[in-house]
C-alpha positions, 0 to 999 in steps of 0.5 A: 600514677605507678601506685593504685591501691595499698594493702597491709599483710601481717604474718609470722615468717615471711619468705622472699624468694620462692625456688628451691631454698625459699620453698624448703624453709617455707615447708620447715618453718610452717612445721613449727605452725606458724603462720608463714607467707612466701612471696615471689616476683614471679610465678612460685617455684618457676623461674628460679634457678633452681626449676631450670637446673640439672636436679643434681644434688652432692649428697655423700652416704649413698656410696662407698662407706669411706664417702661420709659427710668429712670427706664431702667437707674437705672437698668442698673448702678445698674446692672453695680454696679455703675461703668457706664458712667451714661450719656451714659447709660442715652443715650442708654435708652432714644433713644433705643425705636426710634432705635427699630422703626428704624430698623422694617423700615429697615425690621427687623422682630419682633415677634409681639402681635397685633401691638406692640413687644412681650415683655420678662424680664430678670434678672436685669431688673424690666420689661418686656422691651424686643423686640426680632427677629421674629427667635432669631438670630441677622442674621435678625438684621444684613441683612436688616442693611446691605442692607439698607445701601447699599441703601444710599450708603455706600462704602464696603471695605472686608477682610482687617485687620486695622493694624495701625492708622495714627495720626498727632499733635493729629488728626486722619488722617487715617489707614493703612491695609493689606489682606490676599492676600497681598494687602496694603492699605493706608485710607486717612480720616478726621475722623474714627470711631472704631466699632470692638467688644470685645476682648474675644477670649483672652479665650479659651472658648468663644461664641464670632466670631472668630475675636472678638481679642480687634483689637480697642482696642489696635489700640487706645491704640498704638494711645496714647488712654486710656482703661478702666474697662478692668477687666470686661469680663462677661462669661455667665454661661450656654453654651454648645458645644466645647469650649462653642460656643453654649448659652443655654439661661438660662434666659428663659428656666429655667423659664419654668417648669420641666427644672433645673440645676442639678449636676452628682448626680441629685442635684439641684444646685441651690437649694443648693446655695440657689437661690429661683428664677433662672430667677432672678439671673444676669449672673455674680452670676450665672457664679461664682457660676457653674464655683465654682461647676464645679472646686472646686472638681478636678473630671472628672465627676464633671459637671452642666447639664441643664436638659429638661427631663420634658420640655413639647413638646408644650412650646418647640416647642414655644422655638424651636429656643433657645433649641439646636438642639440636642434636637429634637434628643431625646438629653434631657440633656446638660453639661453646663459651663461658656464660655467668652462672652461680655467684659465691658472695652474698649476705653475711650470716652466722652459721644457723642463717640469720644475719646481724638484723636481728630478725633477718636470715638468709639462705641459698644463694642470697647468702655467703659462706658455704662455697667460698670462692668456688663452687663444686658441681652438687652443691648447689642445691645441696646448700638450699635444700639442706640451709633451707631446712634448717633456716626455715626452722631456727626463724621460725622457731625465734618467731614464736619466741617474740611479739609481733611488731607495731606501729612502724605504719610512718615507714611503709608509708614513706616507701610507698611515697618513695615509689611514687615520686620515681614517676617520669613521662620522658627519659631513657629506656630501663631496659636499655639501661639494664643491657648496657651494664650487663654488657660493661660488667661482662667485658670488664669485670667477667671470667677475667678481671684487671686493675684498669678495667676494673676502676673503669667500670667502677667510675662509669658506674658511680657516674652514671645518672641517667634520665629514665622513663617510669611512666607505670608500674612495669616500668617501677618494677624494672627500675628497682631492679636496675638499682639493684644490679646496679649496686651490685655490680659496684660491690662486684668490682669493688671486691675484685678491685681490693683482691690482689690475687687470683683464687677460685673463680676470680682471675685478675690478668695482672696478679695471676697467682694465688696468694695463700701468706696474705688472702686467706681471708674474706672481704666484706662490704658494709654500706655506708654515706661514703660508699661502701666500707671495705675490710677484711676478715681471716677465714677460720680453719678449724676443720680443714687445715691448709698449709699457707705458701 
């Protein structure tokens, strides 16, 4: 039996996802008292990208006058290569600077000098426009959201997986979900707001927390919802550590003196492919060109070292957080790779966040838009603090405009038959499962991508109809997100299939340029009997121009 007991919940707005955009549109939202429940599959705020990030936030005004919010725009769509809702970006850059103030009065800890942020640049960004944690490390983002949001009265629902969303003549109504513990719930609610992160654990190599499965994604694709830029998935390119769970943040140590990027031979790699400023080359770039050094050459010693032999102890003990902590035990050189790390494509919104489910918004990482087809250094967490605001607001704001909805009690319980009938005594490991395609979705469809692999995994991954062993609820649990892995792989591949180009963060081995006469354009994915229904839209260029080649 996966199903023990059943429960109905009712709120105003429900908020799945619970790191930093789910937080900060949980606190928005309840400031409009409403009712708001924020829900999570795992422990509130931990886990999350967020919690395990470097706490750096692009944020212009704090530094020189000529660094406002149009300058952090242009930036930011000339690094997304012109693919981005500009309007969103232009949203994200003008409130970023209030979010900062905003979360010093939730107690965030900046590291300060005198009385304003310390400012750091990265590549892609023209300024020095970046304000991070006292200690790099989004934990002390995350904490002071979450007790902040305790403070005004957010209801917390933990370890729930949201299997489904309940919708009726085109309105969200609610969500269903089960625990590991088999507890079934069944959300009432006049609006729901999707804030569940990414999808790169379709990779095996991956930064991300481990339950970063495209989980909104997939719920709103089921819901009749479209995706978008699902191609773009950026891996960073210098992480260390098994399966390229550590970040080596190239941007600042390289920019120090005597440390390099070297290979087994003790050349400069970058050097050799002509780079004359390391701290100046974007992510996307940098990831191609290791990811080529690393594989071009089928060698067991063919490997990128970032070596900090001549790293000076005095800048270290400054940068002591962002060195690994191998380091301080005599460990001076690391083998560094790409590993998947933030993905551009998601839920198709309008500019204020909701969707075309009337009802459903989506915001962070869950949703597309903001980055286009590569993402800078910052804004990440400058898109969820400054998106999550102004999500958290406009749901709640349209949930006191409407009634709540009734009578829909005929689908939650069908989701819930659903789940139970996935019950199976016999069958194939989910978790071996799940490795198998992360390790497919890597060598195929990963930093580099061409036709022929690409239509390989797609076939491998519309054929693929195993027997698997769902013998309780944790084995429920783990399925549902192999499904939705599983989904979003093939819309992964499906997009980068149609994308005859390179931009951004997608390489295709065999278009290998970037095609500006006839890709200035988003692909978008809606589901159907079918499959999935692929088209194309034009990107509008209303605030930053580009000249097409």
């Amino acid at each position: 039996m996966l199903i023990r007991s059943q429960e109905d919940l009712h709120c105003d707005v429900l908020i799945v996802g619970a790191g930093g955009a789910g937080l900060r549109a949980a606190i928005s939202a309840k400031s409009k008292d409403v009712d708001v429940l924020l829900v999570s599959k795992t422990r509130i705020g931990t886990n999350s990208n967020t919690y395990i990030s470097k706490a750096v936030i692009a944020s212009p005004g704090w530094g020189p006058p000529e660094d406002d919010a149009n300058a952090h725009l242009i930036d930011t769509v000339m690094g997304g290569r012109f693919l981005n809702d500009q309007s969103m970006a232009a949203e994200m850059a003008a409130r970023s600077h209030a979010e900062v103030r905003f979360l010093k009065d939730c107690g965030v800890q900046f590291e300060m000098q005198g009385e304003t942020p310390r400012l750091i640049q990265t590549p892609g960004h023209r300024y020095p426009r970046h304000v991070h944690g006292e200690n790099w490390i989004g934990r002390d983002l995350v904490m002071p959201l979450k007790r902040r949001a305790q403070q005004v009265g957010v209801r917390f629902l933990e370890h729930l997986f949201v299997s489904r969303l309940i919708a009726d003549e085109h309105r969200v109504v609610g969500a269903t979900g089960v625990t590991a513990d088999g507890r079934f719930f069944s959300i009432h609610a006049k609006v729901v707001v999707l804030a569940t992160g990414g999808y790169a654990q379709i990779y095996l190599n991956t930064n991300n927390a481990p339950g970063i499965t495209g989980d909104g994604q997939i719920l709103a694709y089921h819901a009749g919802v479209p995706l978008k830029d699902m191609e773009f998935v950026q891996f960073y390119p210098t992480a260390t550590g098994k399966r390229g769970g550590t970040l080596i943040l190239y941007e600042r140590l390289l920019a120090q003196s005597g440390v390099i990027l070297r290979d087994g031979n003790g050349e400069n790699v970058l050097q050799r492919h002509g780079v004359t400023d390391p701290v100046q080359v974007t992510r996307d770039r940098l990831a191609q060109l290791l990811y080529e050094e690393t594989n071009a050459v089928q060698s067991a010693d063919q490997a990128v070292f970032m070596d900090t032999e001549a790293l000076p102890v005095e800048i270290a003990k400054s940068l002591s957080s962002l060195l690994p902590s191998r380091w301080w035990k005599g460990e001076k050189v690391f083998k560094v790779s790409p590993t998947a790390h933030f993905c551009m494509g998601g839920i198709v919104t309008d500019p204020d966040g909701e969707t075309a489910l009337s009802g459903l918004w989506a915001v962070g990482e869950a949703a597309a838009g903001v980055h286009g087809a590569n993402r800078l250094g910052g804004n990440a967490l400058a898109e969820i603090f400054t998106m999550g605001s102004w999500v958290g607001e406009t749901a709640a704001q349209r949930a006191m405009e409407i009634g709540s909805p009734s009578g829909f009690s005929d689908a939650f319980k069908e989701e819930q038959s659903q789940l139970e009938a996935a019950y199976a005594a016999e069958g194939m490991s989910v978790k071996e499962l799940i490795q198998e395609l992360k390790r497919v979705m890597w060598e195929k469809a990963g930093v580099t991508r061409q036709k022929t692999d690409l239509r390989e995994v797609l076939d491998w991954l519309e054929n693929l109809q195993p027997q698997v062993r769902v013998s309780d609820p944790g084995d429920l649990i783990r399925l549902l997100a192999f499904r939705n892995m599983r989904c979003a792989a093939q819309l992964v591949c499906r997009a980068a299939l149609e994308r005859t180009e390179s931009r951004g963060s997608h390489y295709r081995l065999d278009c290998p340029e970037e095609d500006n006469r006839n890709w200035v354009k988003n692909i978008v994915l809606r589901k159907s009997d079918a499959g999935p229904v692929v088209e194309t839209t034009p990107v509008n260029l209303d605030l930053v121009q580009m000249e097409r080649g």
